[in-house]
N, C-alpha and C positions, 0 to 999 in steps of 0.2 A: 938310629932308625933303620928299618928295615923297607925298601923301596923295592915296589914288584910292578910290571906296566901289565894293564889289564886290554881285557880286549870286548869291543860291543858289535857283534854281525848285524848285519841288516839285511835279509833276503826279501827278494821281492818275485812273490811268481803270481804269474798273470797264465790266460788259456795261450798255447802256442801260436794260433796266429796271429795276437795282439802282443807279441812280442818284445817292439818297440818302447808299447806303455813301462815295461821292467825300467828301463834305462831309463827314459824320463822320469820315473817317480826316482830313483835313485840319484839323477843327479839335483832333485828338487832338495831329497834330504841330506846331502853333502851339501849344499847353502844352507840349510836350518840348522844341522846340527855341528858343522864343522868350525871349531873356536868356542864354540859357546861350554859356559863352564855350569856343570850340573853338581852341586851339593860346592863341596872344594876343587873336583876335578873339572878339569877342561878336557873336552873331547877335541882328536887332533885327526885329523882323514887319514888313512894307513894305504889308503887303496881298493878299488875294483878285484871282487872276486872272479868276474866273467861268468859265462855259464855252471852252472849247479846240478847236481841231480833233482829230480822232480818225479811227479807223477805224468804217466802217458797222456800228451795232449798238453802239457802244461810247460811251461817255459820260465825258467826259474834265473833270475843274477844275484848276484852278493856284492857287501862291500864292507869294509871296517871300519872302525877307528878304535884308539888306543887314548889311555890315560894311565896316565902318575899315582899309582897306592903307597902312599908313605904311611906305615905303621907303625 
């Protein structure tokens, strides 16, 4: 079998000076989705992207997770 690790971004952008809200929604969805297992895969947290490119006025963070493609 041929085993590949995949990758799920999550960007979260909000108006810049509600800044804050980014990181709170993101650490709500690292509790929803971190461990849970979708189809066969389990998703696993990889980490905070930190600031992102965005549009002007807009305040953007990421973050990942990674799962197991066995083929």
């Amino acid at each position: 079998p041929v085993v590949s690790e995949q990758v799920v971004q999550v960007d979260c952008h909000v108006p810049a000076d509600d800044h804050y809200i980014a990181w709170d929604v993101l650490e709500r969805v690292n509790e929803l989705l971190n461990g849970q297992q979708i189809g066969r895969q389990i998703l696993h947290y990889d980490g905070f992207l930190g600031e992102l490119p965005t549009a002007p006025k807009f305040y953007c963070a990421g973050m990942r997770f990674t799962f197991q493609n066995v083929v």
